[in-house]
Legacy VTK file of the C-alpha trace (Angstrom):
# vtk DataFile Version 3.0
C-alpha trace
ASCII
DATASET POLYDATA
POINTS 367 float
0.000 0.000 0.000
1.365 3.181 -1.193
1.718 6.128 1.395
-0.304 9.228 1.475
1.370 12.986 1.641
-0.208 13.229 4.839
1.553 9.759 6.067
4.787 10.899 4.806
4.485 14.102 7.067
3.964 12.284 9.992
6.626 9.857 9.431
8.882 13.384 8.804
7.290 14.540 12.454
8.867 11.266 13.918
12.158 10.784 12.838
13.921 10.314 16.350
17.379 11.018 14.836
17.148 9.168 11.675
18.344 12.073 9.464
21.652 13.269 12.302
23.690 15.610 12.123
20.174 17.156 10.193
17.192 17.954 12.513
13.549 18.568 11.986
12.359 21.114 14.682
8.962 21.991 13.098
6.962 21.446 10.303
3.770 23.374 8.524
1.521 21.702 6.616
-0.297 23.426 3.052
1.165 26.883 3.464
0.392 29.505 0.856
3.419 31.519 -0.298
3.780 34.397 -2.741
2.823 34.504 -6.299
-0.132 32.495 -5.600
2.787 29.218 -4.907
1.187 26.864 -2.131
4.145 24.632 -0.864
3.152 21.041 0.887
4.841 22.582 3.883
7.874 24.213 5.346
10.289 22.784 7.558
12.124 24.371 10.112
15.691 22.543 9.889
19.468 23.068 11.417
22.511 21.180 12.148
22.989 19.710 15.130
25.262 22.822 17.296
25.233 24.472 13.712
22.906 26.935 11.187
19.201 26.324 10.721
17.261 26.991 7.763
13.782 26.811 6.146
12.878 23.997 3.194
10.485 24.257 1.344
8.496 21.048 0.986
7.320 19.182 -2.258
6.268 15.916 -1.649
5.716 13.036 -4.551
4.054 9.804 -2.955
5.385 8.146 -5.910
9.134 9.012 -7.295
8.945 8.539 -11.141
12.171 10.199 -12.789
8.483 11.807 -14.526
6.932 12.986 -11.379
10.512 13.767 -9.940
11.350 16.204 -13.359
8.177 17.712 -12.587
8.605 18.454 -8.786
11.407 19.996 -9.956
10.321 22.879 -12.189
7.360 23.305 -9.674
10.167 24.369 -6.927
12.720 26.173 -9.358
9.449 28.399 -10.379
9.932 29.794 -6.988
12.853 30.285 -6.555
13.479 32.116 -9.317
12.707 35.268 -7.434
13.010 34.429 -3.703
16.669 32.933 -3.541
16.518 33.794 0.278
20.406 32.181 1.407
18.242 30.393 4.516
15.624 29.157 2.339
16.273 26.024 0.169
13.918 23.685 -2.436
13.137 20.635 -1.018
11.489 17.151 -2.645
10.616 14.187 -0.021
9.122 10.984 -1.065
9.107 7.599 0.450
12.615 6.630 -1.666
14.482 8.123 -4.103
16.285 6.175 -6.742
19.651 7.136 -8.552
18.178 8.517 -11.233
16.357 10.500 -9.714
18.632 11.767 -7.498
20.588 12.901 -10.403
17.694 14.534 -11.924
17.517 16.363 -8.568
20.773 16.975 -8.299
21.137 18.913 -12.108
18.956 20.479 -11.215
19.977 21.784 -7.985
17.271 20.590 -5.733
18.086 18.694 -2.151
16.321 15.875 -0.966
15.844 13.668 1.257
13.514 10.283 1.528
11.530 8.195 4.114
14.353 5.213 3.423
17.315 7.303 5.263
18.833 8.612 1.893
19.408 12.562 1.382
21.404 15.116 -0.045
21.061 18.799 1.612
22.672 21.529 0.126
22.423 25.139 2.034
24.668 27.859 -0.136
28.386 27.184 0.833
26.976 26.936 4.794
25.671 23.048 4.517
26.183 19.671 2.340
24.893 16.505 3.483
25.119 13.371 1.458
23.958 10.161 2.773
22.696 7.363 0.305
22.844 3.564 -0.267
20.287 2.332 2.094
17.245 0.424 0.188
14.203 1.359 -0.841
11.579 0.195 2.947
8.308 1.098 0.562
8.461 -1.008 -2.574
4.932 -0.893 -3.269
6.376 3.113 -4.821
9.408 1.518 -6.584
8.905 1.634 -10.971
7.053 -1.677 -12.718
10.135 -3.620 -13.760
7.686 -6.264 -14.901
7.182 -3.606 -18.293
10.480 -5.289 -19.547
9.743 -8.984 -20.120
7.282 -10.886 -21.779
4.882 -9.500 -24.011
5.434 -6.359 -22.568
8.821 -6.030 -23.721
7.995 -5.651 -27.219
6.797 -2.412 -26.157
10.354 -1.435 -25.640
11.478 -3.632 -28.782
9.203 -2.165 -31.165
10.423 1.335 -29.727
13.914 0.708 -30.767
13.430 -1.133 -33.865
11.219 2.176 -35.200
13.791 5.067 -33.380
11.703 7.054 -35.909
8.700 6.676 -33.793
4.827 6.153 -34.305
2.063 8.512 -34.925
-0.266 6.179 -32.312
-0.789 3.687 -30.250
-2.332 2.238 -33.297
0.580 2.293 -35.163
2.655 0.853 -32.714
0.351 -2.312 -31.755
0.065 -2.899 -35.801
3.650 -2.867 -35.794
4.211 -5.467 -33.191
1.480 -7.790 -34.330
2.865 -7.869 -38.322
5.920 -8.847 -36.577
5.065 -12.757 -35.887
3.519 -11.162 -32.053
0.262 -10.627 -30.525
-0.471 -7.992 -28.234
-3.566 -5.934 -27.613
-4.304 -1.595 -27.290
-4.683 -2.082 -23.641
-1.101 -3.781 -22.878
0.569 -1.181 -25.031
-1.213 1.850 -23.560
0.250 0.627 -20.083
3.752 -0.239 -20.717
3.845 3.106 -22.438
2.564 4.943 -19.649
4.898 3.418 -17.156
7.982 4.314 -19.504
7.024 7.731 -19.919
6.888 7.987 -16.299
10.390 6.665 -16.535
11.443 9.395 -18.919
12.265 6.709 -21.725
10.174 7.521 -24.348
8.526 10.830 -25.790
5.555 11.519 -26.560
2.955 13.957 -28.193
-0.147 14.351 -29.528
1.702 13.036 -33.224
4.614 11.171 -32.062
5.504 8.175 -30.027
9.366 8.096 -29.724
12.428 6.685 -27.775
14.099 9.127 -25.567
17.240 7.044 -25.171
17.562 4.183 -27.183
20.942 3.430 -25.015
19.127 3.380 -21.803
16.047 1.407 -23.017
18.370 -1.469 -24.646
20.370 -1.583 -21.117
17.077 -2.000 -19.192
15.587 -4.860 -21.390
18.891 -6.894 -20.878
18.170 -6.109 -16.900
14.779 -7.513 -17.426
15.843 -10.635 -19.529
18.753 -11.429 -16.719
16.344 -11.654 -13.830
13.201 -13.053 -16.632
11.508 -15.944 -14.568
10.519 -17.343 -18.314
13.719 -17.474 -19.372
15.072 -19.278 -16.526
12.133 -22.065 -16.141
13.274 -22.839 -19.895
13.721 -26.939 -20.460
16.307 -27.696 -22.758
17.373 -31.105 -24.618
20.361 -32.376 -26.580
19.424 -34.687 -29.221
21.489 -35.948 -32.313
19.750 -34.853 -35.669
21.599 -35.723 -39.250
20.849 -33.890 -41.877
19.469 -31.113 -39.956
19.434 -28.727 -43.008
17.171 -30.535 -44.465
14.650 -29.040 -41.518
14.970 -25.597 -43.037
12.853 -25.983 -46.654
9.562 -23.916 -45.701
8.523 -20.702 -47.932
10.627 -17.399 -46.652
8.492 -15.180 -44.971
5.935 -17.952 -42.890
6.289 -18.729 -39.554
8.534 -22.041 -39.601
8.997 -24.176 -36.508
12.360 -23.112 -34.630
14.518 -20.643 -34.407
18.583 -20.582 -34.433
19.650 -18.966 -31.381
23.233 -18.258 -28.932
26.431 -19.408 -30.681
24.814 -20.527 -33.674
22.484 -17.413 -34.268
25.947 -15.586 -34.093
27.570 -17.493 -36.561
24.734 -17.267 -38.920
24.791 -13.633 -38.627
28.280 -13.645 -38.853
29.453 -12.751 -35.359
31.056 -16.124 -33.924
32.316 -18.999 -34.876
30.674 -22.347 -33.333
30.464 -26.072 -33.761
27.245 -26.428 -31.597
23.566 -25.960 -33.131
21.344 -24.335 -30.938
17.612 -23.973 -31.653
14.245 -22.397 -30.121
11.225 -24.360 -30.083
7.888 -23.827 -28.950
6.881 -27.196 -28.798
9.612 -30.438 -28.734
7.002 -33.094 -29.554
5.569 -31.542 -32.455
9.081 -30.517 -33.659
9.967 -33.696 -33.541
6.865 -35.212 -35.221
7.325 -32.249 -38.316
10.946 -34.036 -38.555
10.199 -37.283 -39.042
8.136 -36.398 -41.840
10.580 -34.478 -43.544
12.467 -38.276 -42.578
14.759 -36.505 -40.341
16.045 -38.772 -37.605
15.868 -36.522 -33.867
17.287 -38.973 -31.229
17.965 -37.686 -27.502
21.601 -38.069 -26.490
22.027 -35.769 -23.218
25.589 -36.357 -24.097
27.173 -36.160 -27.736
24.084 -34.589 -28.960
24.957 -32.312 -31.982
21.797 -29.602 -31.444
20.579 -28.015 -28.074
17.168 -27.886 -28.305
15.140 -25.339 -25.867
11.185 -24.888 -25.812
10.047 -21.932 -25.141
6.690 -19.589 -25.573
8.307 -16.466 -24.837
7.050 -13.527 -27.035
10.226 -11.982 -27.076
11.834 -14.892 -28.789
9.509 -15.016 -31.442
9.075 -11.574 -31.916
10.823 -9.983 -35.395
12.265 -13.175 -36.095
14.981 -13.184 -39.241
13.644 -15.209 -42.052
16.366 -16.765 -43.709
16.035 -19.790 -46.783
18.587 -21.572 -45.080
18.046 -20.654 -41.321
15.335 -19.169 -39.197
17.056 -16.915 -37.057
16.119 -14.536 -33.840
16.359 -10.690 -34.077
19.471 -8.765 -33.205
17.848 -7.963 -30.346
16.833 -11.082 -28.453
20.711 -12.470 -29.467
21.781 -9.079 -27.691
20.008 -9.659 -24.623
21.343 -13.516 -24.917
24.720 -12.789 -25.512
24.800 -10.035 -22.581
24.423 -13.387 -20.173
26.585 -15.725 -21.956
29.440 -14.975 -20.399
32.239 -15.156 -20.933
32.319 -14.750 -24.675
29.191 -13.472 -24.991
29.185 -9.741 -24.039
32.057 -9.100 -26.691
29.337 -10.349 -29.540
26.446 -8.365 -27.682
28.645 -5.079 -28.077
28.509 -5.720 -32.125
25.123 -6.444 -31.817
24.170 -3.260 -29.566
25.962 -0.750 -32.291
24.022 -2.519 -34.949
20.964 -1.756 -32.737
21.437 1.568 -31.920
22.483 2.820 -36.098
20.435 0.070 -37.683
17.002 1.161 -36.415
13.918 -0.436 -38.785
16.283 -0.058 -41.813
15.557 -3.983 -42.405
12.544 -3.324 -43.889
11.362 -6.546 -43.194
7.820 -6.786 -43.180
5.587 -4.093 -44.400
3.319 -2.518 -41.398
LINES 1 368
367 0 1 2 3 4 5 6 7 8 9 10 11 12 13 14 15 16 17 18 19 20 21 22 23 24 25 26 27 28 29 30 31 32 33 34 35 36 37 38 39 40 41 42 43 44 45 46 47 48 49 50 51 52 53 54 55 56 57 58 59 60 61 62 63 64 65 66 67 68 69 70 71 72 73 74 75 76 77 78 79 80 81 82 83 84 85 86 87 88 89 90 91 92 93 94 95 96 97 98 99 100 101 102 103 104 105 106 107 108 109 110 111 112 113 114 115 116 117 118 119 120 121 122 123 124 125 126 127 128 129 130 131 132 133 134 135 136 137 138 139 140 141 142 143 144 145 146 147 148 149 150 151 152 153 154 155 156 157 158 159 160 161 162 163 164 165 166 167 168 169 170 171 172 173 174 175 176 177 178 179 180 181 182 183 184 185 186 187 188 189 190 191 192 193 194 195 196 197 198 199 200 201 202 203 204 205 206 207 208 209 210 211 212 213 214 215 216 217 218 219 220 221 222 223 224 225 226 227 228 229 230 231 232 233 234 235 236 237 238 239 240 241 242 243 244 245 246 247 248 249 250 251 252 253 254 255 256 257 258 259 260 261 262 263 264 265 266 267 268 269 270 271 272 273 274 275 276 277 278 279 280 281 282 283 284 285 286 287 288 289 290 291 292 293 294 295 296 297 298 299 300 301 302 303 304 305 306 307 308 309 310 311 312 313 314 315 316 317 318 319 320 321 322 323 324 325 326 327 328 329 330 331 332 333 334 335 336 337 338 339 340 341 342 343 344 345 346 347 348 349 350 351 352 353 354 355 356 357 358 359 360 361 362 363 364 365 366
């Protein structure tokens, strides 16, 4: 249960020393200021045997890097014309996350949160910096859930078009032409959550990354700690001929994908003796083999393919249609190479440079 302003006052009233050498002597709730400014409230602050000064309050129940930007320009409006040297902007929220506290601190804004964290700044008189302790109200912390699953394709689509799209329309077309289903609904709410999270922009005409960078580092962090990639069964069988698996029509969804290693090498990144596939069912992979007479015998040990079954959207998602080979996107072989280690991460730098200058420049499927 997320905290209320006025909870977050009261838990300011009894901090018993939590924020030392800094103390709270009194706060005032709602106060009305000049130029029609109401502040959340003023505090009544000094150093322990040292200066005292006034803050004045702005207080987000929920730190977004969106609603933290905002808080921001709400204070700095202020104090554009009362830069009184014993008055000083103030945010508070229940925790405040590093990038927000660099937000904050561009902008020249102290803070301080319910979790033990702050940074006060007072002119040349004061500097307190105190962080590191963990977030005690994650109920407030971001949706990390927005980068896995279907979800994720949010973020993939977003990268794959840097351009951007003209609507939510656009964008869920997009997706779905793109061997993926996912509805209006799923796509209005990821989006919302990562404009909150300053990584996308967005107007009344234009849907658009804010930092392609940023966004490609937070899907791999999503991937890593993915509960569907790590529940994945995988089997090691011995399949001759297994070229001979490949003769569909380009352009149709076939029955596996070439991923890791292998994916690499097709794409000409690696080098690798080992054939590694996605399925999303084994059994009926194996039935479509035999009737292209292609023997698929499990050998856990000299097996010549790695075969892992999977339902993931991500992996299926803006797949590479090859004649030869069916291969994943550069981005899903990004975010697997980033946790290959140890040779991976050297491939998943190529890969992220093709990402970032590559864009939709593939071309290939028409929305």
């Amino acid at each position: 249960m997320r905290l209320t302003e006025e909870q977050i006052i009261e838990s300011l009233k009894k901090t018993d020393g939590k924020y030392a050498p800094l103390m709270i002597n009194s706060i005032q709730e709602q106060v009305s200021l000049q130029d029609g400014y109401r502040a959340d409230a003023i505090m009544d602050c000094s150093i322990q045997n040292g200066p005292s000064f006034k803050a004045i309050v702005e207080i987000k129940t929920v730190a977004t890097p969106q609603n933290i930007l905002m808080a921001t320009r709400q204070l700095a409006s202020y104090f554009v014309d009362n830069k009184k040297v014993d008055r000083v902007p103030l945010l508070v929220a229940p925790y405040i996350g590093t990038k927000q506290a660099k937000i904050l601190a561009d902008k020249g804004i102290s803070w301080l949160d319910l979790s033990g964290n702050m940074s006060i700044r007072v002119s040349n008189r004061i500097y307190i910096e105190r962080t590191g302790k963990p977030n005690r109200f994650p109920d407030t912390a971001p949706i990390k859930k927005i980068f896995q699953g279907t979800s994720s394709l949010v973020s993939r689509a977003l990268l794959l078009k840097p351009d951007g799209f003209a609507s939510l329309y656009e964008m869920v077309n997009f997706i779905n032409n793109r061997n993926a289903k996912v509805t209006l609904s799923t796509v209005s709410k990821v989006l919302k959550s990562l404009e909150e999270e300053l990584f996308v922009n967005r107007s009344k005409s234009l849907i658009s990354v804010a930092d392609s960078e940023k966004l490609l580092e937070r899907l791999a962090e999503g991937y890593k700690n993915s509960t569907e990639r790590k529940r994945r069964d995988t089997y090691r069988f011995v399949i001759e001929n297994f070229q001979q698996l490949s003769s569909g029509v380009v352009g149709q969804c076939k029955d596996y994908l070439a991923c890791g290693f292998y994916a690499a090498q097709i794409k000409g990144l690696a080098v690798t003796d080992q054939i590694t596939i996605f399925v999303k069912d084994i059994e009926q992979f194996r039935r479509k083999a035999e009737e292209k007479l292609v023997s698929v015998t499990p050998d856990a040990e000299f097996g010549n393919v790695i075969i892992t079954e999977t339902n993931d959207p991500g992996v299926w998602f803006n797949p590479d249609w090859r004649i030869i080979d069916s291969v994943v996107d550069d981005i899903e072989l990004y975010l697997e190479m980033m946790v290959d280690t140890p040779r991976g991460p050297k491939i998943a730098e190529q890969l992220k440079r093709r990402i970032l200058q590559k864009g939709d420049t593939d071309g290939q499927k028409a929305d």
